[in-house]
Legacy VTK file of the C-alpha trace (Angstrom):
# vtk DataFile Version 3.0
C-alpha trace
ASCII
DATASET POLYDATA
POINTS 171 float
-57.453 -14.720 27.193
-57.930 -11.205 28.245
-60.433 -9.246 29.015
-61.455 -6.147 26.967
-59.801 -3.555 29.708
-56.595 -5.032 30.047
-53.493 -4.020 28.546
-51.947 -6.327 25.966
-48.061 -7.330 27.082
-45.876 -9.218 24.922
-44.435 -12.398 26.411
-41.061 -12.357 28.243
-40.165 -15.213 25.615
-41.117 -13.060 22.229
-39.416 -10.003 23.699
-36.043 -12.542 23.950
-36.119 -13.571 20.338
-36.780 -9.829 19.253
-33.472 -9.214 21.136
-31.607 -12.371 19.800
-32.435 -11.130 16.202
-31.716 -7.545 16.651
-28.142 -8.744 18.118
-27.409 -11.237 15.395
-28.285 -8.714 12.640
-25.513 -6.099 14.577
-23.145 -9.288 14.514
-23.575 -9.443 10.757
-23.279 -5.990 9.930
-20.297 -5.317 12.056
-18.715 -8.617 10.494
-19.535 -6.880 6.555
-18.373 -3.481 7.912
-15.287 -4.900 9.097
-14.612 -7.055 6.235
-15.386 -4.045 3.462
-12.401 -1.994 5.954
-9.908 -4.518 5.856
-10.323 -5.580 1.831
-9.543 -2.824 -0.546
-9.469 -3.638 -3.946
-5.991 -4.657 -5.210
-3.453 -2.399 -5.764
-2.033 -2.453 -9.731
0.903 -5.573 -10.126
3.010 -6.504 -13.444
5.186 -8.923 -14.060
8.037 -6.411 -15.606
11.485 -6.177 -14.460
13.353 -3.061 -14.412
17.260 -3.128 -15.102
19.824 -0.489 -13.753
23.103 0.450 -13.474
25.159 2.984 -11.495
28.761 3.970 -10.542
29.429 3.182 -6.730
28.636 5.948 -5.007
26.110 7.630 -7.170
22.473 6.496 -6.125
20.116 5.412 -9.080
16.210 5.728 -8.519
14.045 3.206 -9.809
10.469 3.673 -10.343
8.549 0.850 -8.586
4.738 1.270 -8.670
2.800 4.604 -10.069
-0.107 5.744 -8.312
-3.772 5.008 -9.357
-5.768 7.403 -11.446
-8.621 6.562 -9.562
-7.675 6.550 -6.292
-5.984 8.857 -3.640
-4.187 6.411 -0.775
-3.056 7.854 2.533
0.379 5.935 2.827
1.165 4.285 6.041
4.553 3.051 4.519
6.444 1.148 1.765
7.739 -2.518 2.623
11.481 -3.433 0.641
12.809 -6.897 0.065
16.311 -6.408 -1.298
18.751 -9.084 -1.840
22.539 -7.691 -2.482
26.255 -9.240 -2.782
27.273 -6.490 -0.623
25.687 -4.047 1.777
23.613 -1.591 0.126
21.708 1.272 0.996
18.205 1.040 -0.038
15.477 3.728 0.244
11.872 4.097 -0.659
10.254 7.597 -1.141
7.475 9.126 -3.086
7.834 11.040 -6.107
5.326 13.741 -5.973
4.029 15.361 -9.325
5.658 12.401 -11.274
7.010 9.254 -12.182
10.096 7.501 -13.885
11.149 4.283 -14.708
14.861 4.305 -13.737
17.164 7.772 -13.383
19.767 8.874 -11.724
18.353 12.556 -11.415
15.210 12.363 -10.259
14.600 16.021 -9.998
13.979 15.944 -13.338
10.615 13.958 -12.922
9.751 14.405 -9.709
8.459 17.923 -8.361
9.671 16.250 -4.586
10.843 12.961 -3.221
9.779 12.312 0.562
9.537 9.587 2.902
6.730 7.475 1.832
4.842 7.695 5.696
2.328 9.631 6.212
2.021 11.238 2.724
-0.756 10.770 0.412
-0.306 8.803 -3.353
-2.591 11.011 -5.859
-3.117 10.474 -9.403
0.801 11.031 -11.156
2.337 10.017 -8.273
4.703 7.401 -7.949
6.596 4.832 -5.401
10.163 5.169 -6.077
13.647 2.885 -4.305
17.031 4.648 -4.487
20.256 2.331 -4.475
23.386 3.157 -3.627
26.408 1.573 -2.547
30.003 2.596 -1.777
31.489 -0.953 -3.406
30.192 -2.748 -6.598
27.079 -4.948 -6.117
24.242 -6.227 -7.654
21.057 -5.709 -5.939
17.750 -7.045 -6.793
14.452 -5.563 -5.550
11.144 -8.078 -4.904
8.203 -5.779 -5.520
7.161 -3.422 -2.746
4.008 -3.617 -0.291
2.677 -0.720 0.214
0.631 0.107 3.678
-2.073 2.593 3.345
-5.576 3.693 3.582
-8.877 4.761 1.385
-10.780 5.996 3.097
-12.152 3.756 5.957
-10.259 1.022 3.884
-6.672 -0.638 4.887
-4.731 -2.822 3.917
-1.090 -3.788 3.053
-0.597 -5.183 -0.676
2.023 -5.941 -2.881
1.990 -3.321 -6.259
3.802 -2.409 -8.782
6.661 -4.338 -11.092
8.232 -7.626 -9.901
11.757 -7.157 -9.709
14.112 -4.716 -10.470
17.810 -5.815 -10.674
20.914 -2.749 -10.040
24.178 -2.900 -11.039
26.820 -1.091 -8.955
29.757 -0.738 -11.003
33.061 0.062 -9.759
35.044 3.003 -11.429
LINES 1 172
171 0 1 2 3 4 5 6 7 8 9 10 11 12 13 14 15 16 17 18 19 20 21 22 23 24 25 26 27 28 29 30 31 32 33 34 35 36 37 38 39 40 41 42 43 44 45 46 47 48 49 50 51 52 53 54 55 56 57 58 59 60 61 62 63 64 65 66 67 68 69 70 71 72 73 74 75 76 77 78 79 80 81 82 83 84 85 86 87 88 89 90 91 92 93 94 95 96 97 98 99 100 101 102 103 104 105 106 107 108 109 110 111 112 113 114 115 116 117 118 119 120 121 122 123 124 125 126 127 128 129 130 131 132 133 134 135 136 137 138 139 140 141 142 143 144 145 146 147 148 149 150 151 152 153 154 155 156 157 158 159 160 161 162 163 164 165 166 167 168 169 170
């Protein structure tokens, strides 16, 4: 007991727990925080195939994976799985302004193409791979990853169409 003039002090034990709960609360919200950074939601996938064919020597661009309308992501690169009978030259950009399916003048859809790193994917953008070889080939594409962030979200996903097969044909 204490007497009426003394002050009141909370017990070295109570001031521990107060401290333990505090801490484990930080624990949890750093653990959500760092979760929510590291899970975006999913970039767009389909199961489509796109089909090309170019003369050696003349580089075909196939579109791979269009931006979302709802989302502007800060690229921090594209990731390529090709498989070819022959070495190939294979290249992933962004096509600012626009998108296309499979073209060998891509001018015509695309205000620019640039490296994918660094740039940013806005609505009506797109992810686009040019081929080209100097011998005939065939060249098949396994659907890109893209790196990139949203804000304080990351990740690296897969997105856009499965496959796309090329056809280098000799003249």
């Amino acid at each position: 007991m204490t007497s009426a003039g003394a002050p009141l002090e909370v017990s070295a034990r109570r001031r521990v727990v107060r401290w333990a709960v505090v801490a484990a609360m930080l624990v949890a919200l750093l653990a959500v925080l760092g979760w929510y950074s590291t899970h975006p939601p999913a970039l767009a996938t389909s199961p489509d195939t796109r089909r090309a064919s170019t003369p050696v020597e003349v580089p075909v661009y196939v579109g791979m994976y269009a931006a979302p309308r709802d989302r502007t992501l800060s690229i921090d690169g594209v990731k390529l799985h090709a498989t070819a009978n022959t070495e190939v030259v294979v290249t992933p950009l962004v096509c600012k302004g626009g998108s296309l399916v499979v073209t060998s003048d891509p001018q015509a859809f695309c205000r620019e193409l640039v490296p994918p790193a660094g740039e940013r994917l806005q609505p009506g953008d797109s992810v686009v791979v040019e081929v080209s070889a100097d011998v005939p080939a065939i060249v098949v594409l396994d659907r890109v990853r893209v790196g990139y962030q949203d804000g304080i979200r990351a990740g690296t996903q897969p997105a856009g169409v499965e496959h796309a097969i090329i056809t280098v044909l000799g003249r």
